[in-house]
C-alpha positions in Angstrom: 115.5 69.8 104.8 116.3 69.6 101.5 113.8 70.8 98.8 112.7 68.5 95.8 114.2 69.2 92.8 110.7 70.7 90.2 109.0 72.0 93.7 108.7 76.1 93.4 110.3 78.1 96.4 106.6 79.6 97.0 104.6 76.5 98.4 101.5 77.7 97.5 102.4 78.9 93.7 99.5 77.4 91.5 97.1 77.3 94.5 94.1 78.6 95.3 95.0 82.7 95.7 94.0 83.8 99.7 93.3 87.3 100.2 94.1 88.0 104.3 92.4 91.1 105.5 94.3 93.6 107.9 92.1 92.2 110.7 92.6 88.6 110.4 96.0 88.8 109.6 96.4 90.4 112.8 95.1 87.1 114.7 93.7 85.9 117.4 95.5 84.7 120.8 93.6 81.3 122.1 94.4 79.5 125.2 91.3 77.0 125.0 89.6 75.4 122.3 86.1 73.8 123.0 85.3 71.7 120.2 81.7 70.0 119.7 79.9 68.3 116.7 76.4 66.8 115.6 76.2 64.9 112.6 76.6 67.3 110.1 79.4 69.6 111.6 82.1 69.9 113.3 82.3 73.3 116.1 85.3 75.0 117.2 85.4 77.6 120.0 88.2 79.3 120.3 89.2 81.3 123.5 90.5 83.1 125.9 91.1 82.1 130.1 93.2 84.9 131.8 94.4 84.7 135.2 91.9 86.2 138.2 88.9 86.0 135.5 85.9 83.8 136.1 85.0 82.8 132.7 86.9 82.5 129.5 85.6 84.3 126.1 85.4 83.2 123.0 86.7 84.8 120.0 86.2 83.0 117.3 83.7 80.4 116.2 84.8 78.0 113.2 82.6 75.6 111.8 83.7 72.5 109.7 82.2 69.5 108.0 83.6 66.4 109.5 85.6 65.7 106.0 87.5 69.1 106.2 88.2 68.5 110.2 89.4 65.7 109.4 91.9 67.1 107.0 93.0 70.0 109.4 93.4 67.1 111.5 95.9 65.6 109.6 97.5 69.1 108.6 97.9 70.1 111.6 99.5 66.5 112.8 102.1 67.3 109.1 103.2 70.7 110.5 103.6 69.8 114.1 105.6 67.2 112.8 107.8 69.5 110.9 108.0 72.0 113.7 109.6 69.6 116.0 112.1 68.3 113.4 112.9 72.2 113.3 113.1 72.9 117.1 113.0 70.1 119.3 109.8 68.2 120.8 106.9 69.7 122.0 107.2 69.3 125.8 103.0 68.7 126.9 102.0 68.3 130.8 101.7 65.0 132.5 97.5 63.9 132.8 98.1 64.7 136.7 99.5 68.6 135.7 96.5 68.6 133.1 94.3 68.5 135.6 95.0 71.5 137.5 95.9 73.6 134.2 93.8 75.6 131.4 94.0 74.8 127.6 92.9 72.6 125.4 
């Protein structure tokens, strides 16, 4: 992909500095995300369903106006796009597999 010509090599040069702590910048592995919303917000739950347990956990609660899920939204959509121009398309199960799986 080839880069434009007065873009810096660091994306986020001239942005909005993010300080990462050790903690978070370790992450969190998700399996499920169970995502509700009233008027004002949107509510992501993000979680955890292992194999032989009864009940997934979730560790991590993010909540969003609906303008800024809307942009994740659409960020999201930019970099999966990217990500399969890199390495291939996403391969997702069929509704009838979906059914009998875990996920979001």
């Amino acid at each position: 992909m080839e880069q434009k010509k007065n873009t810096p090599a660091n994306p986020h040069a001239g942005k909005l500095p993010i300080e990462l702590g050790d903690a978070e910048g370790q992450g969190i592995y998700a399996n499920l995300a169970l995502i509700t919303h009233s008027a004002a917000e949107i509510v992501i739950d993000f979680a955890r369903m292992l194999p032989g347990l009864r009940k997934a956990k979730v560790y991590s609660r993010i909540l969003l106006t609906p303008y800024h899920a809307k942009a994740l939204h659409m960020a999201l959509g930019e970099n999966l796009k990217k990500y399969e121009e890199l390495h291939g398309t996403i391969k997702t199960p069929s509704p009838e597999d979906d059914a009998k799986s875990i996920g979001f």
